[in-house]
C-alpha positions, 0 to 999 in steps of 0.5 A: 680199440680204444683211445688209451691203447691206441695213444700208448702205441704212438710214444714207443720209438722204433729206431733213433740214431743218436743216444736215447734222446737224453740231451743232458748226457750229450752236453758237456759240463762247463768249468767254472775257473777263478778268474786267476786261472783264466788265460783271455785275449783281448783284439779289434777285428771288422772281420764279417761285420760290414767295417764297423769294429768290435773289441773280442775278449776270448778265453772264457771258462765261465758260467753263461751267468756270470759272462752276461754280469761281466758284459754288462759291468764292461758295457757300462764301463765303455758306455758301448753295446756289447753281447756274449756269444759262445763264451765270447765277449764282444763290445762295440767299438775299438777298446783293447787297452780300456778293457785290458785295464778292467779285466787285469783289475778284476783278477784276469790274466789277459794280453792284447793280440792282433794288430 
């Protein structure tokens, strides 16, 4: 038997439970909203971070690319660490009322929530 056959043998899938394995088809496609459409909320929490608080802006209906340029405008603005997760930002520290002033200016509908 040669070693081309036996190689052609070996790629064929036999069962698979979910789909045909065509990941493009599972993931859902993410909606690029103005920012005057977009509803955020802006609140402190030190839930699950060892005490330490950070301001959470939630709402997004973003593109990855275009959250990680607004994270990176908010950190230079507060002069703090900040990530995106899950079309979430986070910054570090407690800036609810700063990042509510620069977000209504760049066009975002936003309100503050939480205590």
């Amino acid at each position: 038997m040669s070693a081309s056959k036996s190689n052609s043998s070996d790629n064929k899938i036999i069962y698979q439970e979910f789909g045909n394995g065509n990941s493009a088809a599972t993931e859902r496609p993410i909606l690029e909203l103005p920012p005057q459409q977009q509803n955020l909320r802006i609140q402190a929490t030190r839930t699950g971070r060892k005490g330490k608080t950070v301001t959470v802006i939630t709402g997004f209906q973003s593109k990855p690319e275009t959250l990680a340029d607004l994270v990176k405008q908010l950190k230079t603005q507060c002069g703090t660490g900040g990530t995106v997760k899950e079309n979430t930002i986070e910054i570090q520290g407690e800036h609810k009322q700063k990042m509510l002033e620069i977000v209504t200016k760049l066009g975002y509908k936003a309100k503050l929530s939480g205590g």
